[in-house]
KEDOZA-159753 format. One record per residue (C-alpha): x, y, z; chain. Coordinates in nm, 3 decimals. Example, Ala and Ser with C-alpha at 12.3 -4.5 7.8 and 13.67 -1.06 7.14 Angstrom:
{X: 1.230; Y: -0.450; Z: 0.780; c: A}
{X: 1.367; Y: -0.106; Z: 0.714; c: A}
This chain:
{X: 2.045; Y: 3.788; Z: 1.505; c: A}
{X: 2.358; Y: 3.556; Z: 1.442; c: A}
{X: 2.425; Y: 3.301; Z: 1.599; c: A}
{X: 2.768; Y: 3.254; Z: 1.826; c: A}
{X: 3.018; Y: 2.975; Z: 1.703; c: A}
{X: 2.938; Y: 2.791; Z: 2.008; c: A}
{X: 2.561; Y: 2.788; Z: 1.938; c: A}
{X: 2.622; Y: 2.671; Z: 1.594; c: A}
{X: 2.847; Y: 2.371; Z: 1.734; c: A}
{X: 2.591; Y: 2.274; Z: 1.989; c: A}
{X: 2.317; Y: 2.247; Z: 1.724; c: A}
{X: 2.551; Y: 2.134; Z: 1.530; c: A}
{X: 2.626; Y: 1.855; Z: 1.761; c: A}
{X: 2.248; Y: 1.778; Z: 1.844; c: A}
{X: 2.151; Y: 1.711; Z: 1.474; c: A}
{X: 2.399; Y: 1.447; Z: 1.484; c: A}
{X: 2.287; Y: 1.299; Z: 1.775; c: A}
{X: 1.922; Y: 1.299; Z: 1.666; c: A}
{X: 2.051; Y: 1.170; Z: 1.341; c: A}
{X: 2.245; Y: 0.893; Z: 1.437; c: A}
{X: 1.976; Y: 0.792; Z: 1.658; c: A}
{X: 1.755; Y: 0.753; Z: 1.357; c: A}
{X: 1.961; Y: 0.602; Z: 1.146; c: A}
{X: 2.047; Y: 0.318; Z: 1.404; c: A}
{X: 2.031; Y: 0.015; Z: 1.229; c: A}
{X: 1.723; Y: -0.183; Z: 1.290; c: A}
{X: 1.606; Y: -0.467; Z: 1.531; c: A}
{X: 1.635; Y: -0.830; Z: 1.396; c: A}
{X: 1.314; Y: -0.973; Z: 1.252; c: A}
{X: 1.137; Y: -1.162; Z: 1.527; c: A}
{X: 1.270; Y: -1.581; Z: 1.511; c: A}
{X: 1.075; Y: -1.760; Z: 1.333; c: A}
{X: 0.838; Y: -2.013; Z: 1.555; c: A}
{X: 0.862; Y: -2.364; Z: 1.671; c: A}
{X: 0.484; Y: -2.451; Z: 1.563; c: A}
{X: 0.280; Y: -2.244; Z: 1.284; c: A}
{X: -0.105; Y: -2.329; Z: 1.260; c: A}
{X: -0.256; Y: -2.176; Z: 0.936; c: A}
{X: -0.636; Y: -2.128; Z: 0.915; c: A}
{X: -0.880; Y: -2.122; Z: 0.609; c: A}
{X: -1.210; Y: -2.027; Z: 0.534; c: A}
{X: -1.365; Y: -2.023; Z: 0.245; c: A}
{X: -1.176; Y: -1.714; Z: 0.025; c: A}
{X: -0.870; Y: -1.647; Z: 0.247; c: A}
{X: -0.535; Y: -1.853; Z: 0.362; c: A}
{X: -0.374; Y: -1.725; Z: 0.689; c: A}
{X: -0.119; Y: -1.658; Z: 0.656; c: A}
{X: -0.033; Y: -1.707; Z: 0.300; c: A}
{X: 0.346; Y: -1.745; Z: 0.391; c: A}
{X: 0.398; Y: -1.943; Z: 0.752; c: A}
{X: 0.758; Y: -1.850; Z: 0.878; c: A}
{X: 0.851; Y: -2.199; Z: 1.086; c: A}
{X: 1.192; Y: -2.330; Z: 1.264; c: A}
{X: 1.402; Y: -2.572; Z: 1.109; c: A}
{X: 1.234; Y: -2.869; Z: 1.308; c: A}
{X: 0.897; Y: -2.689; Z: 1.354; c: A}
{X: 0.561; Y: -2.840; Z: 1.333; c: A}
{X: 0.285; Y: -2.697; Z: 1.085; c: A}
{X: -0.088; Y: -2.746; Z: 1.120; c: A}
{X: -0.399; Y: -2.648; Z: 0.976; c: A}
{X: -0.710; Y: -2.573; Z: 1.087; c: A}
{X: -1.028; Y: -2.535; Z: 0.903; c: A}
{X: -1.289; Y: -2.244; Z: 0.958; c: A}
{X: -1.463; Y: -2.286; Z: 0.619; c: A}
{X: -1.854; Y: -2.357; Z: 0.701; c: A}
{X: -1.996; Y: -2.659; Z: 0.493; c: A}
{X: -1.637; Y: -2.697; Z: 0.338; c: A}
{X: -1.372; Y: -2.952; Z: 0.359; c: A}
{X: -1.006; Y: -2.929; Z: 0.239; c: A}
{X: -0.696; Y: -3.105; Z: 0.146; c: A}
{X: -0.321; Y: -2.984; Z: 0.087; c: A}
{X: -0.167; Y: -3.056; Z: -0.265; c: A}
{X: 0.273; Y: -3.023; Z: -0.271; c: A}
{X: 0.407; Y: -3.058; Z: -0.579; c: A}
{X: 0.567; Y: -3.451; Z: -0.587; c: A}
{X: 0.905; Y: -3.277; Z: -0.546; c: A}
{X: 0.847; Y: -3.238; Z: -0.128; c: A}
{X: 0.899; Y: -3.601; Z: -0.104; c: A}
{X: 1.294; Y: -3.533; Z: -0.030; c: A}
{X: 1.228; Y: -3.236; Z: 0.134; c: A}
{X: 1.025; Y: -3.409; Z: 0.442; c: A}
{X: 1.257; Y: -3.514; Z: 0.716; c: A}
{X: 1.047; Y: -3.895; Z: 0.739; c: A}
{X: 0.974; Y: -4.139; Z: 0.521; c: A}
{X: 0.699; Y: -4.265; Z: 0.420; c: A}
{X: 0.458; Y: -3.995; Z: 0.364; c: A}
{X: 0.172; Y: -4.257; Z: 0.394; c: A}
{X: -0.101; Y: -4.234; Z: 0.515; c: A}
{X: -0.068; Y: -3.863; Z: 0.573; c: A}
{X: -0.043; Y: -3.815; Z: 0.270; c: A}
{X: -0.141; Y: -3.993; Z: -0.096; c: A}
{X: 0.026; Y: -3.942; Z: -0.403; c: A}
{X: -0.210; Y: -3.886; Z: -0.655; c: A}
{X: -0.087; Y: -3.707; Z: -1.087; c: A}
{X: -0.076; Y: -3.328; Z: -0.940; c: A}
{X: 0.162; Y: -3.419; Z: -0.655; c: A}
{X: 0.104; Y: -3.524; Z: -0.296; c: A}
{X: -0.233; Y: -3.493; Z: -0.169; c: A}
{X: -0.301; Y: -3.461; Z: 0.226; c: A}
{X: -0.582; Y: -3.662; Z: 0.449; c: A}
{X: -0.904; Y: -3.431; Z: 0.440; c: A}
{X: -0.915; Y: -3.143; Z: 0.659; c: A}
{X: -1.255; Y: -3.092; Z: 0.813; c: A}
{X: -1.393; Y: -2.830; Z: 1.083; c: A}
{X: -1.374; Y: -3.108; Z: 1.337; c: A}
{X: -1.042; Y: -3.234; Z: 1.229; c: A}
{X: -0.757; Y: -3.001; Z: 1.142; c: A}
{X: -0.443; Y: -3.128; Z: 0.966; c: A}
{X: -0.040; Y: -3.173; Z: 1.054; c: A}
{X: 0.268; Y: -3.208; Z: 0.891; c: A}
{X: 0.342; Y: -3.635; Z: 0.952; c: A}
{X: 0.750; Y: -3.463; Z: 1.063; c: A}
{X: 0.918; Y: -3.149; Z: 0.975; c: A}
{X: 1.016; Y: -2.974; Z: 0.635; c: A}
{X: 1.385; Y: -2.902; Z: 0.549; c: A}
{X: 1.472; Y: -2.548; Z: 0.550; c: A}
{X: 1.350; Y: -2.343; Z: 0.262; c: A}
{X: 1.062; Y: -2.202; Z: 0.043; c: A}
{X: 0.793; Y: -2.480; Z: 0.017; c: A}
{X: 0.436; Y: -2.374; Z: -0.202; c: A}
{X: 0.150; Y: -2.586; Z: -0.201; c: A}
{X: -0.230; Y: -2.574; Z: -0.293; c: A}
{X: -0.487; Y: -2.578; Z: -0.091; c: A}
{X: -0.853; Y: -2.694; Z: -0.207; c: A}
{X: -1.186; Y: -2.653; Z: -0.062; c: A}
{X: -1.483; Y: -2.907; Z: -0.157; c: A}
{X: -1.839; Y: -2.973; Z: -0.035; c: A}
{X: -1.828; Y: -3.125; Z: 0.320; c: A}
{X: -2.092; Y: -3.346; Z: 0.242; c: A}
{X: -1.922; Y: -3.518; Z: -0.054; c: A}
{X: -1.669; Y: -3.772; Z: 0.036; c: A}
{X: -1.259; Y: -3.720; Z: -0.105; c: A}
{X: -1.302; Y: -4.014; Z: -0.301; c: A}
{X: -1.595; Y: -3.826; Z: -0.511; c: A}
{X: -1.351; Y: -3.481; Z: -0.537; c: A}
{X: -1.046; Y: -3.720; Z: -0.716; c: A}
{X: -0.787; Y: -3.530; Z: -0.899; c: A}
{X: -0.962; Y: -3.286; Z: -1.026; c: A}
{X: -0.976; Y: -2.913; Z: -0.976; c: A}
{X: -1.241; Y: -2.879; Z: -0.668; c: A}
{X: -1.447; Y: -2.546; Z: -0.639; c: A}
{X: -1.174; Y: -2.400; Z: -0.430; c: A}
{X: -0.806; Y: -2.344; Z: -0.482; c: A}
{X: -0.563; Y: -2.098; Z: -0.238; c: A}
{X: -0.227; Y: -2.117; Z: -0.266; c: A}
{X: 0.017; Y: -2.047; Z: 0.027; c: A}
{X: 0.373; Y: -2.165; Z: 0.127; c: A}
{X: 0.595; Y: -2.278; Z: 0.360; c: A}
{X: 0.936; Y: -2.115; Z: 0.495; c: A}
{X: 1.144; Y: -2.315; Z: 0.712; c: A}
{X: 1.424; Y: -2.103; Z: 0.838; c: A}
């Protein structure tokens, strides 16, 4: 059976409509938040990339039984913190800028906010029952790596 012209217009005209409706362009990605806590265990950093607003505030927590951890930025974040000093948050030590230990009881916060942009850093894991000072420089058991986006 054919169709009439007018049947072939109104089909016509309803394909567009469902098409433009899915090709609408999409929602905004949601704002980035004002405060960003990221958690660790022992094998996993969440999440690996914490969105945060210019001005934001970014914690850690720890939920790695038996271990302790500490955040290493390369020595290049110095400019990019908003405050100066970053004593006695934080101690300077060959691989870059090493935070205050981050135990289960205890988590960890930025001493003042980031400037925007893409910030990595390490994060190690080490025996909660030896003390920082024993860990030093070196490379402790564990070693994530996450980053920081300040939008």
């Amino acid at each position: 059976m054919a169709l009439s012209r007018r049947s072939l217009a109104a089909r016509a005209a309803a394909l567009v409509l469902v098409g433009g409706l899915g090709s609408a362009p999409a929602l905004a990605e949601d704002e980035a938040p004002e405060k960003v806590v990221i958690e660790f265990g022992a094998a996993a950093l969440t999440p690996e990339t914490a969105r945060v607003r210019s001005g934001g505030e970014v914690s850690w927590v720890n939920n790695a039984t038996g271990r302790n951890g500490f955040i290493v930025f390369p020595l290049s974040i110095e400019f990019d913190f908003t405050c100066k000093p970053l004593h006695p948050a934080f101690k300077e030590i060959a691989a870059g800028w090493r935070s205050a230990p981050i135990t289960a009881e205890k988590g960890f916060s930025l001493p003042c906010p980031l400037k925007p942009g893409k910030h990595p850093y390490r994060l190690h894991l080490y025996d909660s029952k030896r003390d920082l000072s024993e860990v030093g420089e070196g490379d402790p058991s564990g070693d994530m790596r996450g980053h920081i986006v300040v939008e």
